[in-house]
C-alpha positions in Angstrom: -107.4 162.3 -35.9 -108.1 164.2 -39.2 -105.4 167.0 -39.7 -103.2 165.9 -37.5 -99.3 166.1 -39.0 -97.5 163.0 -39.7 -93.9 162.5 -37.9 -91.3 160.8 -39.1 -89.5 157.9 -36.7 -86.1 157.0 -36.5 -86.8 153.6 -38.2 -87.5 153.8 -41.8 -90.9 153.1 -42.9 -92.4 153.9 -39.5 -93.8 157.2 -38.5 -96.4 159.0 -35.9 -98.3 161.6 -35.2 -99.1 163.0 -31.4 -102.5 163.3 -29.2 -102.8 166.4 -28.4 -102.8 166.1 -24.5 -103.3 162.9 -23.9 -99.9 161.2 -22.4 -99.0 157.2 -22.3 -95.6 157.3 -19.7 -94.0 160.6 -19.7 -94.5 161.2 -23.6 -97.6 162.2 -26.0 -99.9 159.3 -26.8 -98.8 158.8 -30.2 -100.4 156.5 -32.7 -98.0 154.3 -35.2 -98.3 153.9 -39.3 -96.1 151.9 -41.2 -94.9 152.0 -45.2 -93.5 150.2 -47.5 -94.1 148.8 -51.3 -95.6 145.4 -52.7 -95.6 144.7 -55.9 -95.2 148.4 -57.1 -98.0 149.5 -55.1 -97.1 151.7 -52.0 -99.3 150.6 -48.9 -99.5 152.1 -45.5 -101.3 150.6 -42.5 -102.2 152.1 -39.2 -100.5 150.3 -36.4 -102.2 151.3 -33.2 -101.4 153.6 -30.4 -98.1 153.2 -27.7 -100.5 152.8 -25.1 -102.5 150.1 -26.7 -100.7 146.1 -26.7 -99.8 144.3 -29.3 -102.1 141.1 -29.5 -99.4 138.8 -29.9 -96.9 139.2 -26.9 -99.7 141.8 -24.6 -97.0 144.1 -24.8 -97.3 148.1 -25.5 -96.7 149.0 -29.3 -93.4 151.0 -29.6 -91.7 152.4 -32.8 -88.8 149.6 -32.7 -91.8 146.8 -32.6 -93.3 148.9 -35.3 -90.3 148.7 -37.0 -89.8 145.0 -36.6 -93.1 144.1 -37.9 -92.5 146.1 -41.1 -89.6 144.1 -41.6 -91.1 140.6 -41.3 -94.3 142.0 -43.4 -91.1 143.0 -46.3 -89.4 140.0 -46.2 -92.6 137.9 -46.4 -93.4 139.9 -49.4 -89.8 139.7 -51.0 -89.7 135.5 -50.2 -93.6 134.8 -51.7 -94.3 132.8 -48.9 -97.6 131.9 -48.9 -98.3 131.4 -45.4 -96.7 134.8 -44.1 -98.5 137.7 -43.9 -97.7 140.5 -45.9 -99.7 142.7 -44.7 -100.8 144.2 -41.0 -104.1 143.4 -42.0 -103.5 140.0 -42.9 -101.7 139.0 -39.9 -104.2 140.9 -38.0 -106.6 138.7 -39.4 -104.4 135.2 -39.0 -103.9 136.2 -35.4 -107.8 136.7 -34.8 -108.5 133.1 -36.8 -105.8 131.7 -34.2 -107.8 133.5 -31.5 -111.0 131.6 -32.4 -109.2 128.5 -33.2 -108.1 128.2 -29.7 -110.9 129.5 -27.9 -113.1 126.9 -30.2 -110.5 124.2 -29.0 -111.0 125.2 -25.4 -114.4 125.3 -25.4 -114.7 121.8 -27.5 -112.8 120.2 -24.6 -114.9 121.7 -22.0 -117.9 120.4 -23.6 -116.1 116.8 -23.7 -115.1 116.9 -20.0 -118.2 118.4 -18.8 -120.5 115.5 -17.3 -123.5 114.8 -19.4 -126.2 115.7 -16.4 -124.2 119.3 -16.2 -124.8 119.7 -20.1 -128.2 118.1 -20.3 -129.5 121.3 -17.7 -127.4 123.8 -20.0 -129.4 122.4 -23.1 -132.5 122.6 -21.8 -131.9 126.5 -20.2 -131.3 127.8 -23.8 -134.5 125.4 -25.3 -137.1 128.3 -25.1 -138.6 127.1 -28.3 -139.9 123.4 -26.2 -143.0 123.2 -25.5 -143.9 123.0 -21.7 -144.9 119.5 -22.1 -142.1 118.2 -24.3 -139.5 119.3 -21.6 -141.1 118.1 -18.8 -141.9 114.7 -21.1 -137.8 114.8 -21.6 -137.1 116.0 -18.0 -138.8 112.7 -16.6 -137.7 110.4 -19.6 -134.2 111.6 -18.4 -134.3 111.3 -14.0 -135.8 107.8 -14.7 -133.7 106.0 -17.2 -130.5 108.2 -18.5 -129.6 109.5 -15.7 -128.7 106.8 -13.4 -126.7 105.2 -16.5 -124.7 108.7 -17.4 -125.2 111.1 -16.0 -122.0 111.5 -13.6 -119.7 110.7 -16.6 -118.0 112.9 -19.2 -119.8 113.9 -22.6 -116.4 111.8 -24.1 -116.5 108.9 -22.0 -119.9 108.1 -22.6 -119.8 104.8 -25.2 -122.2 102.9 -26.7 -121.5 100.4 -23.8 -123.8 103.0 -21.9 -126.7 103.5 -24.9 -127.1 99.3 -25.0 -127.6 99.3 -20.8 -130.1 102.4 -21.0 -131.9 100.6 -23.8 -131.7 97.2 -22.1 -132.9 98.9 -18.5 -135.9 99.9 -20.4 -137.0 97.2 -22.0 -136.8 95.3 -18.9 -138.8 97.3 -17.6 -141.7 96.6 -20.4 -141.6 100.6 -21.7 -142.2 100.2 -25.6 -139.9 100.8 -28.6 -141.4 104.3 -28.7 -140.7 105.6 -25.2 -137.0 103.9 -25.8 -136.9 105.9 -29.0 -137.6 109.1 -27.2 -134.9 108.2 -25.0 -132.4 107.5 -27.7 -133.5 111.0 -29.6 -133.1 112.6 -26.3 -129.0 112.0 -25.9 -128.3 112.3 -29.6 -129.9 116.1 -29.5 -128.0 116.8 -26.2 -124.7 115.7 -28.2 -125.4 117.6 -31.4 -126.2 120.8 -29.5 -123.0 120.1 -28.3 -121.7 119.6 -32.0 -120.3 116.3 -30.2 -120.4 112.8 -32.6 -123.7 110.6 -30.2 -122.0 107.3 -29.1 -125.7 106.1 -30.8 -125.6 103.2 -33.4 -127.9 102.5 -36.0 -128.4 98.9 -34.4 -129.6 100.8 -31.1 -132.5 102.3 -32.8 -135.6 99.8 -31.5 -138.1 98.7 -34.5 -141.5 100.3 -34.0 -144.1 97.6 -34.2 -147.5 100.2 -33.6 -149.3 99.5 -36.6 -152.8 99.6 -35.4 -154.5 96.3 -36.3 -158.1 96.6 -35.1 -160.8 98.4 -37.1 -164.0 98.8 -37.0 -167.0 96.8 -39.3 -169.8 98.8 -40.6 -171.9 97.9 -38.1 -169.5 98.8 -35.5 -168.9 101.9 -36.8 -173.0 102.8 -36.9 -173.0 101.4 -33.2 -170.4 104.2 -32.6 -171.7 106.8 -34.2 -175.0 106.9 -32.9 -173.4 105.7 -29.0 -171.6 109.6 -29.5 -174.4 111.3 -31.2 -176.1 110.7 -27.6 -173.3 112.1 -26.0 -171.7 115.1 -27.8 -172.9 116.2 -31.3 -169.6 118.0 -32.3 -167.9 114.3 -31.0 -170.0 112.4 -33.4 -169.2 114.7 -36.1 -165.6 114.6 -35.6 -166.0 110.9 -35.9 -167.8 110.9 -39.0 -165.5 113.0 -41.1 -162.7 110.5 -39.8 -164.6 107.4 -40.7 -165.9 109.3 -44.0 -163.1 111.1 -45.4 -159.8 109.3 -43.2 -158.7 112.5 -41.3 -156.5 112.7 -38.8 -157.6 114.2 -35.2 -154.9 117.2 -35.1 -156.5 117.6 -39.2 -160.3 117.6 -37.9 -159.0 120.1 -34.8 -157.2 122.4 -37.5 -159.8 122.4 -40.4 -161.5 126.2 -40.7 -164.6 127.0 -43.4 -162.4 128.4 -45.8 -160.9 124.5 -46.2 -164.0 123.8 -47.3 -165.0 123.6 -51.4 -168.6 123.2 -51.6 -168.7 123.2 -55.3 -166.0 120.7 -55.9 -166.9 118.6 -52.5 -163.4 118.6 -51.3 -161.1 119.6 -47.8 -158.0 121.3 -48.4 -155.8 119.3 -45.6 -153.3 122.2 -44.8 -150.0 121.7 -43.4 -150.5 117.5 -43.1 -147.5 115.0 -41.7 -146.6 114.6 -45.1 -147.4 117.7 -46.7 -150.8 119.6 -48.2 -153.8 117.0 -49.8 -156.9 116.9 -51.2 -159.7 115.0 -49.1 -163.2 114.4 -50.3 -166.7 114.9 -48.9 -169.3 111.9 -49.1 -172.8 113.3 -48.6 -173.3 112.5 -45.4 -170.1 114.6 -44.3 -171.5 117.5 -46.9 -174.5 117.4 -44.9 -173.4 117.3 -41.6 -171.2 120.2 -42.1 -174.4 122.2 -43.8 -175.7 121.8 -40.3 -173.1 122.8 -38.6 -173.8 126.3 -39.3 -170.8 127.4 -41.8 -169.0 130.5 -40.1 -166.6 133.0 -41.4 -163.3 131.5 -43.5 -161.0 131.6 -41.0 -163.8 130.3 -38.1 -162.7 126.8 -37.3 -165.1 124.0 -37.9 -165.1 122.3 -34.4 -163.8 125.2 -32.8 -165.3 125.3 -28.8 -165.8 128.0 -27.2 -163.5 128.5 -23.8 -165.5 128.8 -20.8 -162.3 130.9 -19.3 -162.0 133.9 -22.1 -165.6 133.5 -24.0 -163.3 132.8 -27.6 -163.6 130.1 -30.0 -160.8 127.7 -29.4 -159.3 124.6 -31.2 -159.9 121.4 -29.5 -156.5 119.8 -28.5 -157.3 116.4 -27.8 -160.5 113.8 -28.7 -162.7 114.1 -25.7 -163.0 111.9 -22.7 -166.6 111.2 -23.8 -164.7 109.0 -26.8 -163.2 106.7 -24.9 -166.4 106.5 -22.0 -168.6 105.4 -25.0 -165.9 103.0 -26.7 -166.0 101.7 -22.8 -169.8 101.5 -22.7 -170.0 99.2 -26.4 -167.1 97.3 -24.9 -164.9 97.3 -28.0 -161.6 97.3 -25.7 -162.9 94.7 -22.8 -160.3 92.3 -22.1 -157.6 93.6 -25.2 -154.1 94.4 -23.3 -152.7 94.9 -26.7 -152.5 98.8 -27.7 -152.8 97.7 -31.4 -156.0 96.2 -30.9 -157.5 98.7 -29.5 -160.1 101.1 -30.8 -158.7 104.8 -30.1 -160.1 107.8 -32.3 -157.4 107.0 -35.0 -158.7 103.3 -35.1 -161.3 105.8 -37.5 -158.8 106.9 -40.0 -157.8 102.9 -39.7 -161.2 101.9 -40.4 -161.3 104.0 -43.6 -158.4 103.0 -45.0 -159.2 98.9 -44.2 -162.5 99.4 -46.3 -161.4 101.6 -49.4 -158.5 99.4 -49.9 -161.3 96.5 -49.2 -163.6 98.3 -51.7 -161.2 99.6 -55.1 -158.5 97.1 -54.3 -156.1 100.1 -55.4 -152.9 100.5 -53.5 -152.2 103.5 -55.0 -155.8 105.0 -54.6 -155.3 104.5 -50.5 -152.3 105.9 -50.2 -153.2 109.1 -52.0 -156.3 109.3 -50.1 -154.6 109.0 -46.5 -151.7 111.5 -47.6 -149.0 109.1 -47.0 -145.5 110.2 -48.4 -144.6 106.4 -49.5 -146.1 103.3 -50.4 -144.7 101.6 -47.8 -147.2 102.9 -44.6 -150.2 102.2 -47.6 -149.6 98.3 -47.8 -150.4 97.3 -44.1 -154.0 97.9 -45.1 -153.3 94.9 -48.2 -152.1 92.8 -45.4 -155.0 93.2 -43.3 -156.9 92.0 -46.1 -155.1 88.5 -46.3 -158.5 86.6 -45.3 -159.3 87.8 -49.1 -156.5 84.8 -49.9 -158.3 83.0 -47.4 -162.0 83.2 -48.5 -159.7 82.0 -52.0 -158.0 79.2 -50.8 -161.2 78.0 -49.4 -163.4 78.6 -52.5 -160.3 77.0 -54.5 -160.9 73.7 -51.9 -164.2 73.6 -52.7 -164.1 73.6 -56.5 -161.9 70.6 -56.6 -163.7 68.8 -53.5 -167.4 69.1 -55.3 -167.9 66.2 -58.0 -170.2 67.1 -61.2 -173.4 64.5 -61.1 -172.8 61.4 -62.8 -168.7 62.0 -63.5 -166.7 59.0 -63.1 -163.3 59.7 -61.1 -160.3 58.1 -62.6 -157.4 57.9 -60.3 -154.2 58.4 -61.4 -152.1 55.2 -60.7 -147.9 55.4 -60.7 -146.0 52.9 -63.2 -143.5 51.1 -62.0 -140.4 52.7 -62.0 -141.9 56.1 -61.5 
């Protein structure tokens, strides 16, 4: 209250001034100031009004309590003690920091006590960012497997005890190292949201053995193509710039005209698994793309048009027509193994086989598919073990075939030897 006149108090270093008309008890509302020197400086620090409480004991600020604060904030400055306060605004600010500390400590313990299937819903009510189908992916992952394992106990009692019987439930019940995975990511977000350590180890984690192992010969691969050129012409062109230039499905879907340098007969592959790469154009991809009709920059290439709204749309997901023609060429008949069968990335699998088949450069592959590592790059030098076969075999032969008219000495042991 600017103007207002300042009032000395009967304890030294403390004074007032009044509100006008407003009353706390039978006095004038007054409002409290302390003064007092540190280290040659005067300060002076507004203390609050008599009806407001003091934070530490709740009860109403008077002129003694004024007074006694003054004295602890002098003596604190007199001592050096580097812990006290010796200011109003420091211990202000030590008592707020005590404030949080507590409330922080009550709140951690509720989120240890709390049972993990009370939590789990509370995680996924603030998780507007999910996609529709990731929570209800999680939701189901969850009722089926975690729950009936832990979800009636305590975030802190849950052990690693539990995380082994989840994982061992599952694999019993044949669900593969991915779906366990998913489960296993699924508790430790719950427990990091939670800023909780995950009772996960690292020795939970199941190894991932999906390395597609089918691919597709050449001859295959022209069977294919001309099985979906019958079918769906944008479907056969997908295919081709998989088989042609290794592209990923979600890369084809995203790919727009602009990505497209004619002059340098190259795809800019934006925002990739492992980051932005170069692809390039053989002249059968040029060409089908020529006929495609190039649109504006930002059109995408195998855009559709929705039947609902009239608007060119991205294509989420490799048609059903795919997988009725792999059915009608019989690639997958009798295979029970997922890695054996042919699925629209067996494509990008099929390029890879037969450019690493073709250069024999490790290097070269892994560049061309975008991998971040070496390490994905050599299961396509594996794949090409029956080169040491055909070897071995050619070796065999060599020694086993006997120039015309050679005599053959055999090598005899001394005695002794």
């Amino acid at each position: 209250m600017a103007g207002q006149k300042w009032i000395s108090s009967k304890f030294k270093g403390v004074r007032f001034y009044q509100h006008e008309t407003r009353k706390h008890g039978v006095k004038y509302n007054r409002y409290l100031a302390i003064r007092y020197q540190k280290d040659g400086k005067r300060i002076e620090e507004g203390i609050g009004w008599t009806s407001e409480r003091d934070p530490a004991d709740g009860k109403y600020w008077t002129e003694e309590k004024a007074f006694i604060l003054l004295e602890r904030l002098k003596g604190a400055a007199r001592q050096g003690i580097k812990e006290a306060p010796t200011r109003l605004s420091e211990q202000r600010q030590q008592e707020a920091d005590r404030r949080n500390a507590e409330q922080e400590a009550q709140l951690f313990e509720a989120r240890e006590n709390i049972c993990f299937d009370d939590y789990i819903r509370l995680y996924w009510s603030g998780c507007g960012s999910k996609k529709t189908a990731t929570l209800k992916n999680e939701k189901m992952l969850y009722e089926r497997h975690i729950k009936p394992v832990i979800g009636i106990i305590p975030m802190k009692e849950v052990n690693n005890d539990h995380i082994i019987e989840v994982m061992h439930k599952m694999k019993n019940l044949d669900l593969s190292a991915r779906t366990r995975q998913y489960a296993l990511q699924l508790i430790r977000q719950v427990y990091r949201h939670a800023e909780l350590k995950p009772p996960i180890k690292k020795t939970d984690w199941p190894k991932l053995d999906n390395m597609k192992q089918r691919f597709l010969s050449i001859e295959e691969s022209d069977q294919l193509l001309a099985a979906l050129k019958e079918r769906s012409e944008t479907l056969h062109d997908q295919a081709l710039m998989s088989l042609h230039c290794g592209l990923r499905y979600g890369e084809i879907a995203n790919l727009t005209w602009n990505c497209i340098n004619w002059s340098s007969g190259t795809i800019a592959i934006l925002n990739a698994k492992a980051g932005s790469r170069t692809a390039y154009l053989t002249e059968v991809t040029r060409q089908m793309l020529i006929n495609r009709n190039p649109g504006k920059p930002d059109d995408l290439v195998f855009g559709t048009i929705s039947r609902k709204t009239g608007e060119i749309e991205k294509p989420i997901q490799a048609s059903k027509i795919f997988s009725d023609v792999i059915d009608s060429l019989k690639f997958n008949e009798g295979v029970t193994d997922n890695k054996m069968k042919v699925t629209f990335h067996t494509l990008r699998h099929t390029y890879a086989t037969h450019l690493f088949e073709t250069t024999n450069d490790l290097y070269l592959t892994q560049k061309a598919l975008g991998h971040s590592t070496i390490t994905m790059t050599q299961r396509y030098a594996k794949m090409t073990d029956d080169r040491l076969r055909r070897g071995a075999q050619a070796l065999e032969e060599r020694f086993n075939t006997k120039p015309e008219g050679a005599n053959v000495i055999p090598f005899q042991r001394k005695a002794g030897e």
